[in-house]
N, C-alpha and C positions, 0 to 999 in steps of 0.2 A: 454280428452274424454275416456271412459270404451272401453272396449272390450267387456260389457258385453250385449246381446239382451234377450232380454224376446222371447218366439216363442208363436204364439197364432194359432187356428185351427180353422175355423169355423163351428159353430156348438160342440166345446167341449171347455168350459169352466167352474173354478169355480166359487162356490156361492160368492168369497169374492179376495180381488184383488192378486191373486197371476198366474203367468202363468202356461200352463200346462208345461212349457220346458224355458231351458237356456240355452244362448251356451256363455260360456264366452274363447275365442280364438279356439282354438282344443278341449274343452271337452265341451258336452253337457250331462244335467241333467235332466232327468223329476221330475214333483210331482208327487204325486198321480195320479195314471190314471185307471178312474173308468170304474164299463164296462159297463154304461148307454147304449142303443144305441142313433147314433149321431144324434145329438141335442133336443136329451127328458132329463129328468131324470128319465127313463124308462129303468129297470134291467130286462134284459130276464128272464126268469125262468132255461131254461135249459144252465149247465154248460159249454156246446160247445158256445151257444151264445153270452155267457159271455166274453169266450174265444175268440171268435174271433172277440170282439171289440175289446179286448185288444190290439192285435195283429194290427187291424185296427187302430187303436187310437195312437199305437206308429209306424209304418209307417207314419201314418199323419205326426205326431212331427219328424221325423228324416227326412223325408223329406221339409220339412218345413225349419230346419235347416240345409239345405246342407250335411247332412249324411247320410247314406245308412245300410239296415243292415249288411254290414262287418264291420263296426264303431262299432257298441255293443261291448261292455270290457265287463256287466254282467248286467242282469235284476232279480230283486224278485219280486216274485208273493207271493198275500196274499189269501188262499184258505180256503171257510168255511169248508170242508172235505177234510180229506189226500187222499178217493177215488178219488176226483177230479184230482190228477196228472199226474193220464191218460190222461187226458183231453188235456192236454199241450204238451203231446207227437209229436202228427202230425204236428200242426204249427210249432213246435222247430223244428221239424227237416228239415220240408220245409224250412224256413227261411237258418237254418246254418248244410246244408247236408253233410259238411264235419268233423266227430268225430273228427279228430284234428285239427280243427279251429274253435271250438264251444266256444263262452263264457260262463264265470261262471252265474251259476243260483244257487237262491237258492228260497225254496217253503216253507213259514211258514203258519201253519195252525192253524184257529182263529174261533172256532166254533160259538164265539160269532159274525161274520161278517156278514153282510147283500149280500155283493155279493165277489165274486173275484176281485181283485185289481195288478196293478203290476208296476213297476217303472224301471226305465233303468238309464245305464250311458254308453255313448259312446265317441269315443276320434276318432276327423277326422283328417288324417293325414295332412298334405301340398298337397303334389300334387291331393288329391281327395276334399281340400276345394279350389283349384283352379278352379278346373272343376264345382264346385257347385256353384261358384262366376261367374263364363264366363254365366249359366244358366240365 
């Protein structure tokens, strides 16, 4: 039998069969994680809204799979303006307040994109996917 789980959200799904998240033992994977709000395929207009699906939509997935945000190793975000990287300031830093325990980010920018996009990879330790299993 895999170690491997597919994570599913509801209300955020894609068009075609793939999950939004994977935890196979200790590390979990997102895909794509769009900034629809949850459960439209409805893209805000404004960049903060965008953003803070994001941020919503991957709390969902990490909690979902028994990780928490100290589990983030590194997330990229796909931004249709480089302006927008402001945007991602406040959340990042609510999320991981301490500059020396921030994960890697990295922010590519895609003028040709339709909205902001972002993916993660997190790695949960043992004793924190115990306490996520006793859940």
């Amino acid at each position: 039998m895999s170690d491997r789980r597919s994570i599913s959200i509801p209300g955020l799904s894609h068009a075609t069969a793939i999950p939004v998240a994977t935890r196979v033992g200790p590390l979990v994977v997102s895909s794509v994680i769009s900034a629809f709000d949850p459960g439209t395929r409805t893209v805000p207009t404004a960049i903060e809204a965008q953003v803070a699906n994001l941020f919503a939509h991957t709390g969902a997935m990490l909690e979902a799979a028994g990780a928490t945000w100290d589990d983030v190793a590194k997330m990229s975000f796909w931004l249709v303006d480089g302006a927008h990287r402001t945007a991602l300031e406040a959340p990042w830093v609510e999320r991981f307040p301490d500059p020396a325990a921030r994960p890697s980010r990295h922010t590519h920018v895609d003028p040709n994109a339709t909205m902001a996009s972002a993916d993660f990879i997190a790695w949960v330790t043992a004793s924190e996917r115990s306490n996520s299993e006793e859940r």
